[in-house]
C-alpha positions in Angstrom: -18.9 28.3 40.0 -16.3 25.2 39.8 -12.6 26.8 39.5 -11.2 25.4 36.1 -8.2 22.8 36.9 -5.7 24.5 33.9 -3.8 21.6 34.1 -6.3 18.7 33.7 -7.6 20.1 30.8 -4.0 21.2 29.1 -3.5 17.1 29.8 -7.0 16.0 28.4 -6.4 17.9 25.2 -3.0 16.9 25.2 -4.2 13.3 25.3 -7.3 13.9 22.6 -4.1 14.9 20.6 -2.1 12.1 20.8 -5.2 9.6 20.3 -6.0 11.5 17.1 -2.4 11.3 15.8 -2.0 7.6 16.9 -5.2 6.6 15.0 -4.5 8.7 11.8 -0.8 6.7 11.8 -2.8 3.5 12.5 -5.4 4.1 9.8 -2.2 5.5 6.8 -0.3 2.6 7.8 -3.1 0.4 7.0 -4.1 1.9 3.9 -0.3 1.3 2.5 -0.4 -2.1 3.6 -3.6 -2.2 1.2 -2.4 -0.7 -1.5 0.7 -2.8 -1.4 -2.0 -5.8 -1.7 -3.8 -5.1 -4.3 -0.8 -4.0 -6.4 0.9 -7.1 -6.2 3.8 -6.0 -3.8 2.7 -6.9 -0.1 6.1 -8.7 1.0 4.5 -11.7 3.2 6.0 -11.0 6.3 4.7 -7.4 5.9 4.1 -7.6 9.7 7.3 -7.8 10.6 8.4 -5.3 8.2 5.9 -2.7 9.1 7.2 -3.2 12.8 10.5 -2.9 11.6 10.4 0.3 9.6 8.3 2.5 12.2 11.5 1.4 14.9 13.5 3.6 13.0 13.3 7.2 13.9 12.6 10.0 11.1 14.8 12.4 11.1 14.7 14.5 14.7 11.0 13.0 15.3 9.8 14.2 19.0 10.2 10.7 21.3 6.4 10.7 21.8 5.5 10.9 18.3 8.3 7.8 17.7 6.5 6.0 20.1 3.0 6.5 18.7 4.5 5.5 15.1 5.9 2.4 16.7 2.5 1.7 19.3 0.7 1.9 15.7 2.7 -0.3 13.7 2.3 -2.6 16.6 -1.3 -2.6 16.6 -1.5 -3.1 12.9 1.2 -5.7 12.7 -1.3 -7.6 15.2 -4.3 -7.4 13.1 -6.0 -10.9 13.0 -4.9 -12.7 10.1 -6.8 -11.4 6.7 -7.8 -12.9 3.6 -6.6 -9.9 1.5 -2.8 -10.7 2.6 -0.9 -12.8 0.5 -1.0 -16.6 0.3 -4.0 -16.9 2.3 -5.1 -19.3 -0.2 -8.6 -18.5 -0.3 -9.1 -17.7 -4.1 -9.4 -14.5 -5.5 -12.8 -13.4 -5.2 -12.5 -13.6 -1.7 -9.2 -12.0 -1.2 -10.5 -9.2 -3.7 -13.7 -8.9 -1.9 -11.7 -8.8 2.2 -9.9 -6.0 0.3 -12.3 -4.3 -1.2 -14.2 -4.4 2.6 -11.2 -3.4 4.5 -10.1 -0.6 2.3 -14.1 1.2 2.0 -13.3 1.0 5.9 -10.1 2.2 6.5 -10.9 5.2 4.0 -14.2 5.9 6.5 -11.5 6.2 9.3 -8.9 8.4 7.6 -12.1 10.7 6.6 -13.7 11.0 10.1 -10.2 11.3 11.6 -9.2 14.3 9.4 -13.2 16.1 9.8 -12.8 15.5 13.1 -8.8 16.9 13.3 -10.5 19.6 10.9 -13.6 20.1 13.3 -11.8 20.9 16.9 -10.3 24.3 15.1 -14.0 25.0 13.6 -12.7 25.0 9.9 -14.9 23.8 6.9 -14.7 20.1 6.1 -16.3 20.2 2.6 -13.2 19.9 0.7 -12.5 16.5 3.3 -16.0 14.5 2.2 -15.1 15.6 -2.0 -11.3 14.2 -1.7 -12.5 10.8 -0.1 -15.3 11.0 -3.0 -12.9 10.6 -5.2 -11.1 8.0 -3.4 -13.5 5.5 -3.0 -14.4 6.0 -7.0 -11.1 4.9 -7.6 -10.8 2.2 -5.2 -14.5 1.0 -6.2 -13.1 1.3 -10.1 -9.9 -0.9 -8.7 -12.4 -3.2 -7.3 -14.6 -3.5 -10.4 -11.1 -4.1 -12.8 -9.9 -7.1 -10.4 -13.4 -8.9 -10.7 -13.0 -8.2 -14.6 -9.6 -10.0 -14.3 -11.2 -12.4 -12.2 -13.1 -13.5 -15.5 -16.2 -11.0 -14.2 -16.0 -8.7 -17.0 -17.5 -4.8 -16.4 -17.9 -2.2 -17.9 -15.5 -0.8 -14.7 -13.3 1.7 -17.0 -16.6 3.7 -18.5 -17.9 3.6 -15.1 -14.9 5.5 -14.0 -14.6 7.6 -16.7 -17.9 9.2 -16.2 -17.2 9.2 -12.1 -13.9 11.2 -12.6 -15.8 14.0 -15.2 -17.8 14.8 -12.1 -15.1 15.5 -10.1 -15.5 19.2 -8.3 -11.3 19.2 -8.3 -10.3 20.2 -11.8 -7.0 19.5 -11.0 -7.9 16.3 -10.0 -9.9 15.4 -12.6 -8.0 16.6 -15.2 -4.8 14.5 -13.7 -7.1 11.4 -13.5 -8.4 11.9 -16.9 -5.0 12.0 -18.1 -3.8 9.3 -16.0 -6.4 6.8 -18.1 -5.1 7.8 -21.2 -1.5 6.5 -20.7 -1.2 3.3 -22.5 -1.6 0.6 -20.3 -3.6 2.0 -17.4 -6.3 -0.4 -18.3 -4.5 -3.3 -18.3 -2.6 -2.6 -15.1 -5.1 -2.1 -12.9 -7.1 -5.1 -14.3 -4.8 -7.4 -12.8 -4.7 -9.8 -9.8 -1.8 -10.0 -7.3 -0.3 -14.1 -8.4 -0.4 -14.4 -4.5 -4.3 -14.2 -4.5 -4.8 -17.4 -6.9 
């Protein structure tokens, strides 16, 4: 029988570690950059922003986790150049359509990075597949209300409506529910971010 080198594996799992919390800071820093899009507020030098914020350190952060925030930022700052970003000038089908594409993606990595953070332990990861359920039901309903902006008109509301009554998560669903009740929820998410014209 081989002896077991303590140390090598202590390192290996060490690095498995890291590469998990650098891809789940990749992935949530991508995700807010996407929300920012769709909602109309992505500054246009985002990049540099994004860059920018992850240099400064929160609060007593550990000096390797500071560096995978800022490795991350990095990486997502030099993301090829996408039509979802403002003033790409590509119209806005096609910006809402790079968005709808890279955000169904990015939500695929946040949920195999968190059943597979979840996984290494050996705990359930049940509750993990319902919660990004209900994510991509609302992204796919925030999808659906910009083509209806678009001039594309759906029946995107009803179809959410009905989604979000299924929900497993009564708190959830009950917070959506009451969420697209408030006057104006409609009309806010059937917009289109001016800089996607």
């Amino acid at each position: 029988m081989m002896p077991i080198d303590g140390p090598a594996k202590i390192a290996e799992a060490q690095a498995r570690i890291e590469d998990l919390a650098y891809q789940t800071i990749k992935a949530a820093m991508l995700h807010t950059q996407l929300t920012c899009a769709r909602e109309g507020c992505l500054d246009i030098d985002w990049r540099t922003a994004l860059i920018e914020t992850a240099a400064q350190p929160i609060g007593d952060i550990a000096a390797e986790h500071q560096q995978i925030r800022e490795r991350a930022a990095h990486e997502v700052a030099n993301f090829p150049d996408a039509d979802w970003e403002p003033d790409m000038k590509v119209g806005w089908r096609a910006s809402l359509e790079a968005w709808y594409t890279a955000s169904k993606r990015c939500l695929d990595d946040m949920e195999e990075l968190e059943k597979h953070t979840r996984a290494e332990p050996g705990k359930p990861v049940d509750d993990i597949t319902e919660r990004y359920a209900m994510e991509r039901d609302l992204l796919t309903a925030s999808y659906r209300a910009g083509l209806t902006a678009g001039g594309l008109p759906n029946d995107w509301y009803e179809w959410l409506l009905k989604r979000v009554k299924q929900w497993p998560d009564t708190n959830r669903r009950d917070s959506q529910l009451a969420e697209m009740e408030e006057p104006g929820y409609r009309e806010n998410l059937q917009k289109l971010p001016s800089y996607w014209a």
